[in-house]
Each structure stands twice: as C-alpha cells, then as structure tokens.
LODO-887821 format. One record per residue: residue number from 0; z, y, x of N, C-alpha, C in turn. Coordinates in pm, 1 decimal. Example, Ala and Ser with C-alpha at 12.3 -4.5 7.8 and 13.67 -1.06 7.14 Angstrom:
<sites>
0 | 780.0 | -569.0 | 1319.0 | 780.0 | -450.0 | 1230.0 | 780.0 | -330.0 | 1320.0
1 | 708.0 | -225.0 | 1285.0 | 714.0 | -106.0 | 1367.0 | 787.0 | 3.0 | 1290.0
</sites>
This chain:
<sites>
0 | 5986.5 | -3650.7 | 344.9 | 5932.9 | -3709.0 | 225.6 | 5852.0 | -3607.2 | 145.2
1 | 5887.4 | -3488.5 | 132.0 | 5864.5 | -3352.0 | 89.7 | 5674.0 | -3343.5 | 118.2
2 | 5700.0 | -3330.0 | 235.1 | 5546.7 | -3344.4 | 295.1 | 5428.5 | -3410.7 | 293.7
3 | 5516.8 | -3567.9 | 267.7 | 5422.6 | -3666.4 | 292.2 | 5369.9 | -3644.8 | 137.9
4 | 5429.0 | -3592.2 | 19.9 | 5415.9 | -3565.5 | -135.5 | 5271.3 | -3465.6 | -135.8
5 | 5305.6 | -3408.8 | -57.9 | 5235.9 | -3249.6 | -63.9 | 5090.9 | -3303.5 | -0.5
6 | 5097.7 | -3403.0 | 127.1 | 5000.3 | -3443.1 | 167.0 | 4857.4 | -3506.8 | 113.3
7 | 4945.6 | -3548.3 | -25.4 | 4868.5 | -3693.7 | -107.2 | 4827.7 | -3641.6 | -210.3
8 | 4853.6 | -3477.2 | -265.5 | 4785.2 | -3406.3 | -333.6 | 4710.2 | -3359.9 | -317.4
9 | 4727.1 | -3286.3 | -186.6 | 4600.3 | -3202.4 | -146.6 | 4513.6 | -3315.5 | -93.7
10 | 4507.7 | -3407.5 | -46.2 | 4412.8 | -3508.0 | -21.8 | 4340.2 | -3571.6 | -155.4
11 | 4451.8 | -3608.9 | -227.0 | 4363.2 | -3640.9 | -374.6 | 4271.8 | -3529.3 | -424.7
12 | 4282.6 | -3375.7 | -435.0 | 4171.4 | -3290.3 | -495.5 | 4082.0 | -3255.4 | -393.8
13 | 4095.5 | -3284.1 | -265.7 | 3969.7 | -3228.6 | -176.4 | 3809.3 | -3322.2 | -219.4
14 | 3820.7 | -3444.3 | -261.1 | 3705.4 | -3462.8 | -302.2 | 3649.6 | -3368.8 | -455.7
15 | 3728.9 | -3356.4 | -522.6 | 3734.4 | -3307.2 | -682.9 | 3703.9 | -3175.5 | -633.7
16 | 3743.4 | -3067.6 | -541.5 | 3698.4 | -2937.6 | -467.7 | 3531.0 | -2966.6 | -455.4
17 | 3547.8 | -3042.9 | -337.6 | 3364.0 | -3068.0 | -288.9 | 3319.8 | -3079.2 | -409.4
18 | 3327.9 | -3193.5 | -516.8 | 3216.7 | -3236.1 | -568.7 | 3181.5 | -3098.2 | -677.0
19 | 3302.0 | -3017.9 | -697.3 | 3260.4 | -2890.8 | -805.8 | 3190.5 | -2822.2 | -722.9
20 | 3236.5 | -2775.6 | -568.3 | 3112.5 | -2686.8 | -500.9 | 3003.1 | -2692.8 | -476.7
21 | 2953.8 | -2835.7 | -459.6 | 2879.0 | -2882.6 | -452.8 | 2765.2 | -2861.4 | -613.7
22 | 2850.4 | -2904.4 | -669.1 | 2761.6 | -2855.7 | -854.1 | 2733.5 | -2683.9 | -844.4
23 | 2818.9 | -2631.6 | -829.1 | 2792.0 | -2473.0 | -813.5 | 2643.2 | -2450.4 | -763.9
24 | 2669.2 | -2491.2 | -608.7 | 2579.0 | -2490.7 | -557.5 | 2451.5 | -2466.8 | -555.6
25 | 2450.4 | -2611.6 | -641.6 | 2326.2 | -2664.2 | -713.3 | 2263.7 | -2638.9 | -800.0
26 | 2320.6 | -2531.5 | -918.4 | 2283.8 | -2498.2 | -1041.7 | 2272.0 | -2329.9 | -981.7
27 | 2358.0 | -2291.8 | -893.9 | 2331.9 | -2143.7 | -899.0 | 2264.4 | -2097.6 | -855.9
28 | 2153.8 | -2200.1 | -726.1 | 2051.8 | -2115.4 | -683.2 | 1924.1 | -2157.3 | -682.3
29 | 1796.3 | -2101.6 | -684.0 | 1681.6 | -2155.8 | -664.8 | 1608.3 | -2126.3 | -592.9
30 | 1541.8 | -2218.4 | -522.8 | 1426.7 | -2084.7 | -433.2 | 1266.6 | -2020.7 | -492.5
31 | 1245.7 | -1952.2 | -451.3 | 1147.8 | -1845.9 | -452.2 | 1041.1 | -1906.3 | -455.1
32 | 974.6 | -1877.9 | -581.7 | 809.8 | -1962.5 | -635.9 | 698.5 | -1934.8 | -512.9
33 | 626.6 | -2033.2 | -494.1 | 574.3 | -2053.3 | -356.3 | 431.8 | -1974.9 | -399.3
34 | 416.0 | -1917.0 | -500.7 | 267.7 | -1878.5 | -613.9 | 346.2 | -1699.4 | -605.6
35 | 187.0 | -1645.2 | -659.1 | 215.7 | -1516.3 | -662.2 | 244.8 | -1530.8 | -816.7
36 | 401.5 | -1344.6 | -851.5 | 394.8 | -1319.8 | -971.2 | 286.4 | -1293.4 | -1070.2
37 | 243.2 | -1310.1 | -1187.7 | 119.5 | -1256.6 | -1251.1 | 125.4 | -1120.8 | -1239.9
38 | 208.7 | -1057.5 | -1285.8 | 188.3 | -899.9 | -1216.0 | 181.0 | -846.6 | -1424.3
39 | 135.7 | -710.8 | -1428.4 | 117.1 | -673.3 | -1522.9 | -32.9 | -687.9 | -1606.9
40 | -49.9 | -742.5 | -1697.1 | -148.2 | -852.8 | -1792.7 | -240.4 | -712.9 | -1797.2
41 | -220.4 | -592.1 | -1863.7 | -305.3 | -476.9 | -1874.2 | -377.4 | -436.0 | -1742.4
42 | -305.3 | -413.9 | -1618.1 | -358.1 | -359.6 | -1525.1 | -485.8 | -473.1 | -1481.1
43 | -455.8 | -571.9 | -1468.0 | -563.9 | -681.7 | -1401.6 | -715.6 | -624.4 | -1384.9
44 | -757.2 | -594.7 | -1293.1 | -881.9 | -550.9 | -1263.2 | -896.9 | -452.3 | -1159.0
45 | -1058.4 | -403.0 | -1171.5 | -1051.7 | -277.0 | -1082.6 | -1087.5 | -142.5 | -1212.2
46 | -988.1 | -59.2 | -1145.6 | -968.7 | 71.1 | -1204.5 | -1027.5 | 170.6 | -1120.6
47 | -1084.0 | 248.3 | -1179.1 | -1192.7 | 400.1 | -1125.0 | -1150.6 | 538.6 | -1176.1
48 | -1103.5 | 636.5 | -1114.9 | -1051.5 | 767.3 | -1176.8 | -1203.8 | 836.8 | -1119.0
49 | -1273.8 | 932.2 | -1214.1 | -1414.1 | 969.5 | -1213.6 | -1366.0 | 1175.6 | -1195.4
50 | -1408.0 | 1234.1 | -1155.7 | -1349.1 | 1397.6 | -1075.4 | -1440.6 | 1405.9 | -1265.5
51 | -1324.3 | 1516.7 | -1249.0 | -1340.1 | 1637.4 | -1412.6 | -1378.2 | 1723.3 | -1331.0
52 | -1351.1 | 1872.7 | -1442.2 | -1388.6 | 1976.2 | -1435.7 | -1265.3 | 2060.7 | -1372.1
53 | -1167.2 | 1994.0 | -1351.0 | -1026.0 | 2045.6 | -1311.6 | -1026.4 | 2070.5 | -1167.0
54 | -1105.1 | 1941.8 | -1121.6 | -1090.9 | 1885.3 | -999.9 | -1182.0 | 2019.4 | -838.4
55 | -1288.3 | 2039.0 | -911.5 | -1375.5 | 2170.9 | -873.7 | -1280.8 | 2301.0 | -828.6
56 | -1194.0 | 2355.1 | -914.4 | -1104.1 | 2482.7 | -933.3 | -973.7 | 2425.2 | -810.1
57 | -982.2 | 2270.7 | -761.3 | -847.8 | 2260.5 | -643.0 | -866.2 | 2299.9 | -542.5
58 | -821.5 | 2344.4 | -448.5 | -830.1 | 2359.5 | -304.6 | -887.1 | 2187.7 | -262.5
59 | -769.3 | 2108.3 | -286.5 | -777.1 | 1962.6 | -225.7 | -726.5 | 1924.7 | -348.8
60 | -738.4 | 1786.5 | -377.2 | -728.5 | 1722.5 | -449.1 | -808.6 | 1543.8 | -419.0
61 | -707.5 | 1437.6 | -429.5 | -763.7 | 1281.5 | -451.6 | -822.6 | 1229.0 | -575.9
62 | -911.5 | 1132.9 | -550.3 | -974.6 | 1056.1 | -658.3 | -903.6 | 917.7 | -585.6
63 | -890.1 | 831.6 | -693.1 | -803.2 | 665.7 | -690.8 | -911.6 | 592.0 | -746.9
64 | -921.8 | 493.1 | -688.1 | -979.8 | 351.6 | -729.0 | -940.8 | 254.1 | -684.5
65 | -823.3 | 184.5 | -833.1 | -735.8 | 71.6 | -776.3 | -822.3 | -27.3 | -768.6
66 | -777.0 | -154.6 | -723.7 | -814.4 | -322.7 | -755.9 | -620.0 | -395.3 | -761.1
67 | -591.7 | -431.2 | -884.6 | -474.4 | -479.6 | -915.6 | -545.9 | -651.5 | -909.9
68 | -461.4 | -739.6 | -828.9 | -523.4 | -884.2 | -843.6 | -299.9 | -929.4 | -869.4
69 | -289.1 | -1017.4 | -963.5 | -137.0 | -1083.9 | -1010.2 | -40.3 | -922.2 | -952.6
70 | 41.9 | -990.9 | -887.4 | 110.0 | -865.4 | -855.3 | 83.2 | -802.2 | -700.1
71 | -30.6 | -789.7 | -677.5 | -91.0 | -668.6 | -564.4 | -208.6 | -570.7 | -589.2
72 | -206.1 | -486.9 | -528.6 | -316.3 | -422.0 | -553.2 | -404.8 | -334.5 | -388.2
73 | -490.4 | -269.1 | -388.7 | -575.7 | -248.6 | -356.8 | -602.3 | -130.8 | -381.2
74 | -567.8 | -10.8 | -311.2 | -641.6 | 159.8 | -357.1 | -688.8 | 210.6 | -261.6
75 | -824.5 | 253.3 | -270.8 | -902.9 | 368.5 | -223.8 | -840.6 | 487.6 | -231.2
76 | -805.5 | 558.0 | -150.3 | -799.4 | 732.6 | -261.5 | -887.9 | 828.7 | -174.2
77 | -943.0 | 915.3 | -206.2 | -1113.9 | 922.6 | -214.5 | -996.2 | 1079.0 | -173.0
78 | -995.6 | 1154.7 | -103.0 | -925.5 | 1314.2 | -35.3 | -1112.3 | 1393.8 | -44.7
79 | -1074.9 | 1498.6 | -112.0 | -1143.2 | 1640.5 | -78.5 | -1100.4 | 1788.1 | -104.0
80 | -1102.7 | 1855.7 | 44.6 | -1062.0 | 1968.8 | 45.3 | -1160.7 | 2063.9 | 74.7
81 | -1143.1 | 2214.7 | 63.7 | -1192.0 | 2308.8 | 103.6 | -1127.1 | 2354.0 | 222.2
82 | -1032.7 | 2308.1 | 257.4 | -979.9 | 2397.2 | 383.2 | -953.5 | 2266.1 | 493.8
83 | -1009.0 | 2304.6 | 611.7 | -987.1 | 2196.2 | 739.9 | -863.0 | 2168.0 | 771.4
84 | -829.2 | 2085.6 | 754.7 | -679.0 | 2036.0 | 835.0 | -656.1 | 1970.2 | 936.4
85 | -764.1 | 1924.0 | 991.2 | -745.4 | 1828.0 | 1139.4 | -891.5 | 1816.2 | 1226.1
86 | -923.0 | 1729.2 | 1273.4 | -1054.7 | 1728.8 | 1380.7 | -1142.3 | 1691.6 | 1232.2
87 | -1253.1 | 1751.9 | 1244.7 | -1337.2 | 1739.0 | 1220.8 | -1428.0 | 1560.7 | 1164.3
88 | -1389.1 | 1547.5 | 1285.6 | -1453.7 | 1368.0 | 1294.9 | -1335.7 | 1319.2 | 1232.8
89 | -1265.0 | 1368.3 | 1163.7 | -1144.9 | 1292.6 | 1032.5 | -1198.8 | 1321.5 | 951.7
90 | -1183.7 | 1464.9 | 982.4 | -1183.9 | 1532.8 | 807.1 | -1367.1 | 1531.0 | 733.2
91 | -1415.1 | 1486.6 | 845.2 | -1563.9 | 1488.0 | 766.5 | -1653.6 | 1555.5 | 687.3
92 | -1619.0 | 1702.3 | 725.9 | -1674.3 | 1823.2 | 652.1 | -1613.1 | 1767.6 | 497.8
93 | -1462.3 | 1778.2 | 480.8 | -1347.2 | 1826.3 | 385.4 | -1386.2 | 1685.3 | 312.1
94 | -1439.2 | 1573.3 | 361.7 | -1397.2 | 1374.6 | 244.8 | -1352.0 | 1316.5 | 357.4
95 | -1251.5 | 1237.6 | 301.4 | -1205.9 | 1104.7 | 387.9 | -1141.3 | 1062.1 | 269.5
96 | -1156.0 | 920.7 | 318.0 | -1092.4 | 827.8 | 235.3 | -1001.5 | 739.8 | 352.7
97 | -863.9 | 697.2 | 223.8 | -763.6 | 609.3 | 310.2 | -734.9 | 483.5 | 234.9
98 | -683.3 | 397.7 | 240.0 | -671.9 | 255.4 | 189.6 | -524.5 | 230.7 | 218.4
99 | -468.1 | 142.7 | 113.7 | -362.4 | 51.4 | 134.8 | -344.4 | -71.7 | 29.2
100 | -261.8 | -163.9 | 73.3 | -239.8 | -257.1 | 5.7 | -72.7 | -287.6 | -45.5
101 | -91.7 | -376.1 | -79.5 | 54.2 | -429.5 | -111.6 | 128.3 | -517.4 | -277.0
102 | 224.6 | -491.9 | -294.8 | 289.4 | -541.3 | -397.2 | 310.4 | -442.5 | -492.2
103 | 283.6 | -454.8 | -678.6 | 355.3 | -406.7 | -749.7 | 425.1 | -421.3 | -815.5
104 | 530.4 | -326.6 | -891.7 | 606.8 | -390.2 | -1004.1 | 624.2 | -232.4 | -1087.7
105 | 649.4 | -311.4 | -1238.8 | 634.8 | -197.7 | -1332.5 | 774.9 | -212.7 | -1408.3
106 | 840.9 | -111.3 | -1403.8 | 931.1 | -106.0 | -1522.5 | 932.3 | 7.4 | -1609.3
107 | 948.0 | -17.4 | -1756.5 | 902.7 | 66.4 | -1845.7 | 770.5 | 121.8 | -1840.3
108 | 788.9 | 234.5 | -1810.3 | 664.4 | 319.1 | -1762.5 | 673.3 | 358.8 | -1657.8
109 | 712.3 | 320.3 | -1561.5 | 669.9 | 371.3 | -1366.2 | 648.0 | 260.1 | -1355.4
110 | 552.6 | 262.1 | -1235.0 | 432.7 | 152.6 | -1171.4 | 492.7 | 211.4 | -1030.4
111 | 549.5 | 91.0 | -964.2 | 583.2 | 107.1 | -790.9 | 502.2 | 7.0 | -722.1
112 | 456.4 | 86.3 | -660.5 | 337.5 | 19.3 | -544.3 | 430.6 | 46.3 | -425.5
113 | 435.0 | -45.1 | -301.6 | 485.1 | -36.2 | -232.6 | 390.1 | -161.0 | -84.5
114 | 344.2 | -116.3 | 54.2 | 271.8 | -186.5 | 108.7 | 229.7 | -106.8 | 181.5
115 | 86.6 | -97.8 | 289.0 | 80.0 | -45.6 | 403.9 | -52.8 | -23.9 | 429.6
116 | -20.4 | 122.0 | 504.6 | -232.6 | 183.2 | 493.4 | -286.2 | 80.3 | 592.5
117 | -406.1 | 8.3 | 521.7 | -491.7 | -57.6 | 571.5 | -629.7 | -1.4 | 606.9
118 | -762.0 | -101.8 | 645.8 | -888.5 | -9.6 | 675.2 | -937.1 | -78.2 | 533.0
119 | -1094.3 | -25.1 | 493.6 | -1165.2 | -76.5 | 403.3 | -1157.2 | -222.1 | 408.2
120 | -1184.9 | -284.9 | 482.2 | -1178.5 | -498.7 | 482.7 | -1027.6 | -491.8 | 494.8
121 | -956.3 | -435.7 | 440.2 | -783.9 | -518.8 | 396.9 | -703.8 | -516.4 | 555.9
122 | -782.9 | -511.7 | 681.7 | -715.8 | -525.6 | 757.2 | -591.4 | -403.7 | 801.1
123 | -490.6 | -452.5 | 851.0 | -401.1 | -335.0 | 882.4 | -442.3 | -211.6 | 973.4
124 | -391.3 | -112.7 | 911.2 | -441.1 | -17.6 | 1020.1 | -332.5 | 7.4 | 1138.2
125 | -423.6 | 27.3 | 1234.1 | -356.9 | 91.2 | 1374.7 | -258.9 | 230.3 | 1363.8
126 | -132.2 | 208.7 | 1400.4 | -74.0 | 376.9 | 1435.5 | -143.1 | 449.7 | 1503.8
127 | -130.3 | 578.7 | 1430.4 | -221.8 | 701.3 | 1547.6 | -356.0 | 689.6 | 1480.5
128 | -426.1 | 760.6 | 1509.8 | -570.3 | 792.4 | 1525.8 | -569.7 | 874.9 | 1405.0
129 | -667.0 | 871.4 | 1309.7 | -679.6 | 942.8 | 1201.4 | -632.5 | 901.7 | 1069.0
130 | -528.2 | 1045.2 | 1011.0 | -502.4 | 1017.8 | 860.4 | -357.8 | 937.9 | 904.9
131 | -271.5 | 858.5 | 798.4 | -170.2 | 810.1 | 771.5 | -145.8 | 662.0 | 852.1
132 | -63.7 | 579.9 | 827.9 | -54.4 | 463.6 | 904.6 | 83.6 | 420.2 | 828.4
133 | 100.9 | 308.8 | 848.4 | 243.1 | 229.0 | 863.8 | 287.4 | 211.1 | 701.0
134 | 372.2 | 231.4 | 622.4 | 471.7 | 209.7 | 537.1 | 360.4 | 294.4 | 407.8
135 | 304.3 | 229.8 | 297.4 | 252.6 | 312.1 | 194.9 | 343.0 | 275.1 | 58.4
136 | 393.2 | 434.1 | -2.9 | 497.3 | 359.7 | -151.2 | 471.5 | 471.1 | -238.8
137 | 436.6 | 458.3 | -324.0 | 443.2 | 610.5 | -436.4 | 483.2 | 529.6 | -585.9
138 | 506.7 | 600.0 | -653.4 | 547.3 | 563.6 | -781.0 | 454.0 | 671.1 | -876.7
139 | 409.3 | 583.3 | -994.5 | 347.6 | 656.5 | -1114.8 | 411.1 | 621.5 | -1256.1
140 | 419.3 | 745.1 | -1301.8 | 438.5 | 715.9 | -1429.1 | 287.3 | 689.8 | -1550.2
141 | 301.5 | 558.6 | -1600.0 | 172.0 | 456.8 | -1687.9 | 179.7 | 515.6 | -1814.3
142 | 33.9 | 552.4 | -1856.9 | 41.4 | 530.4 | -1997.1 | -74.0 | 472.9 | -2016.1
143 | -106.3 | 373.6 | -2096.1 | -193.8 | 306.0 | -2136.3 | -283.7 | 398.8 | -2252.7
144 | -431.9 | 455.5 | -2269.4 | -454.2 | 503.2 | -2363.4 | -509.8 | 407.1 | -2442.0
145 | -562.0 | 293.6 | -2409.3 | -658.4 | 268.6 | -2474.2 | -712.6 | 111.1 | -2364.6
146 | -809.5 | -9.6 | -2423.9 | -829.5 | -134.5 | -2332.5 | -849.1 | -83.1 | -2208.0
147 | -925.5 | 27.6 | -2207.1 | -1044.0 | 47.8 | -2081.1 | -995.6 | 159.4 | -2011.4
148 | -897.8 | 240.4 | -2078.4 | -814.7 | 360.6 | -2022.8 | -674.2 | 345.6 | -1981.0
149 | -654.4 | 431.9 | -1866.0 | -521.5 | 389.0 | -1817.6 | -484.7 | 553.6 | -1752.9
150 | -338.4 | 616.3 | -1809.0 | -333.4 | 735.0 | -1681.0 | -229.8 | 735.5 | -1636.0
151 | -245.6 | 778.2 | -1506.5 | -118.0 | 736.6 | -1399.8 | -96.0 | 897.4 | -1370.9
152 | 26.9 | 909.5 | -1306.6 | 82.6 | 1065.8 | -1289.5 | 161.3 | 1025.2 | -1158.0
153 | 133.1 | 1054.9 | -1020.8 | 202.4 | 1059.0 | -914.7 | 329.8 | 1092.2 | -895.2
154 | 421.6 | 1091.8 | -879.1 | 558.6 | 1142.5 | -896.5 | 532.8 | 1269.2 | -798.0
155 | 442.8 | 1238.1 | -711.7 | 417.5 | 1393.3 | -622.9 | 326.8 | 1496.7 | -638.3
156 | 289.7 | 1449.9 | -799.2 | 169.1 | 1521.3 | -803.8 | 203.1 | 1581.3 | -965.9
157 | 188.7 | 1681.8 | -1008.6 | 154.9 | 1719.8 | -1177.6 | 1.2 | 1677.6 | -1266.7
158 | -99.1 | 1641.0 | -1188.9 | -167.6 | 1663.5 | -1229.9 | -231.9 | 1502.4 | -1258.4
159 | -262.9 | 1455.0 | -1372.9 | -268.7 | 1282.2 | -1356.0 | -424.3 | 1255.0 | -1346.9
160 | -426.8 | 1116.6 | -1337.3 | -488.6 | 1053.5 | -1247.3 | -531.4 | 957.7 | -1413.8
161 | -635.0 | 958.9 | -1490.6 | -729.9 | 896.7 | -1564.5 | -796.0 | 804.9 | -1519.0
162 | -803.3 | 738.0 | -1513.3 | -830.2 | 590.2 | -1432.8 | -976.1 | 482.9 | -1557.3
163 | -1064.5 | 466.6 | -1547.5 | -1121.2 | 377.5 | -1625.8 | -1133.3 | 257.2 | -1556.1
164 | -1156.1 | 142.8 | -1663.1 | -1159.0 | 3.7 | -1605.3 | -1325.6 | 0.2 | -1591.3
165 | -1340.8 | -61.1 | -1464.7 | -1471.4 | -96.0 | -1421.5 | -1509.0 | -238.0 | -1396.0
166 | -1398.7 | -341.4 | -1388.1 | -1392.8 | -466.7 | -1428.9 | -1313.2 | -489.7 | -1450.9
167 | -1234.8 | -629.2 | -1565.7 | -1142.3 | -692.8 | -1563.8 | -1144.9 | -793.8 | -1535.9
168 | -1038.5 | -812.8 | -1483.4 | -990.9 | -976.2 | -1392.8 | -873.7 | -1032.5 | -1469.0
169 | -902.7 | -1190.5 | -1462.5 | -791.2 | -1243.9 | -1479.5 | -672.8 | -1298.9 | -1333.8
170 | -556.5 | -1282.5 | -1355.4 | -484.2 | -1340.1 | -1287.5 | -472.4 | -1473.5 | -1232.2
171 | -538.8 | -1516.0 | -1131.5 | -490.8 | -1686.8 | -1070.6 | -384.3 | -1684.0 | -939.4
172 | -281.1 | -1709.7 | -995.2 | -160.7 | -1685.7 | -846.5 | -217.8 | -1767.9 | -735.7
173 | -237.0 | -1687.7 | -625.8 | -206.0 | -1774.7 | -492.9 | -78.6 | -1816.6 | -442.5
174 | -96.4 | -1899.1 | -341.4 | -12.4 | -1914.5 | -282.1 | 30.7 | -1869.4 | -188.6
175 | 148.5 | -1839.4 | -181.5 | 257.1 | -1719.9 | -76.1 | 202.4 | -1747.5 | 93.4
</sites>
C-alpha cells in the first residue's frame, strides 16, 4: 500500500517538474542575433596613422591604416626597416605590407582585434610563403583625442600609433 502512495505522488508532480523546466528553458536562453554587433560608434570608418619625425630615427618601425565597418575591421600595416630580414622579393628593399581581418571588441580602453592575415582583396592568406599567416590578435590601449583623432598603443609596442580619420562610416549590420 506504502508504494502504491509513493507511486501517485511522484506521478502527480512529474507533469508540474516538466512544465517548470520547460519555462526555464524558455526564458533562459536566446539565440544569437543573425545581424552584425554595431561595434564601437567612434571608431566607424577608415583610420590613417601618417610617419612623424620619430619614425626616421627607428631601425623598423609600422604605419596602420584601419577600416572598422559594425564590429570588424580591416588593417593594412605598412613595415619599414633598415636592416634585411628575409629574401629580398619579401622584404622589398626594407617595405612590405601585411593585412588582416576580423572581429572587434572594446572594453574600457583596450581595443581587441582578433581574426586572420589576409591578402589586400580580404581573401585569406595561404600558410608559408612570405611574412605571417594564420591566427592575427593584438590588443591596444584607445584614447580618443579628438572627432578626427584617435591613438592606439600596441601592447607590444611603447611607441603609439596616432591614427587620423580619413572617412567616416556609418554602421549597417549585415547579416551573419
């Protein structure tokens, strides 16, 4: 008799179980907006860092020219050295330039780019051959000077990166 008691309880709350998991469920999760994030409202555009007088006195040293579109972006970084580091037909009598793309996100003041060296037309680049390949991520620390001014500081680098705006864009999310 004991049992058959015990039986008719737990049978009475197994629907009252489902129907709360079921609510859980339902309220706790959502899926993932099918549109890109807007990204950061200031950066939107293409950004140009222009060589100082600093830049002359480096051995080597990069120039950056982003394109931020919602939350991706787009960088050139423009390499010149005085001293050879590889074949020739890379290094291009001491310029080469490398490309990558990808996703950003900003908190506080660091800007994380994170995405993968591509060629000039966006396409992915091949492993091997010349310069970098595969996985591109650096972090900068942002300060905004001003509408048209922006300076970024490499976490691998001391020396920052002055950036002017050369167009601004507005944000229209695509779709994923």
């Amino acid at each position: 008799m004991l049992k058959i008691q015990s039986i008719r309880r737990f049978t009475s709350s197994v629907p009252a179980l489902l129907l709360c998991c079921w609510l859980l469920s339902l309220f706790s999760c959502s899926p993932n907006a099918n549109v890109q994030s807007p990204g950061v409202a200031f950066l939107q555009g293409e950004w140009q860092q222009h060589p100082e007088a600093v830049h002359r006195q480096l051995v080597n040293y990069t120039l950056y020219q982003f394109k931020f579109s919602c939350d991706s972006f787009f960088v050139a970084m423009q390499s010149f050295s005085k001293i050879n580091y590889g074949a020739d037909t890379c290094m291009n009598k001491g310029q080469w330039t490398e490309y990558a793309k990808g996703h950003y996100d900003q908190r506080n003041d660091t800007l994380h780019l994170r995405g993968f060296f591509c060629n000039a037309d966006y396409s992915l680049k091949d492993p091997g051959g010349c310069f970098r390949s595969g996985v591109y991520e650096d972090y900068f620390k942002t300060v905004k000077t001003s509408d048209s001014t922006v300076k970024f500081t490499s976490t691998g680098s001391i020396l920052p990166s002055n950036l002017h705006l050369v167009k601004r864009t507005a944000c229209v999310p695509k779709p994923l």
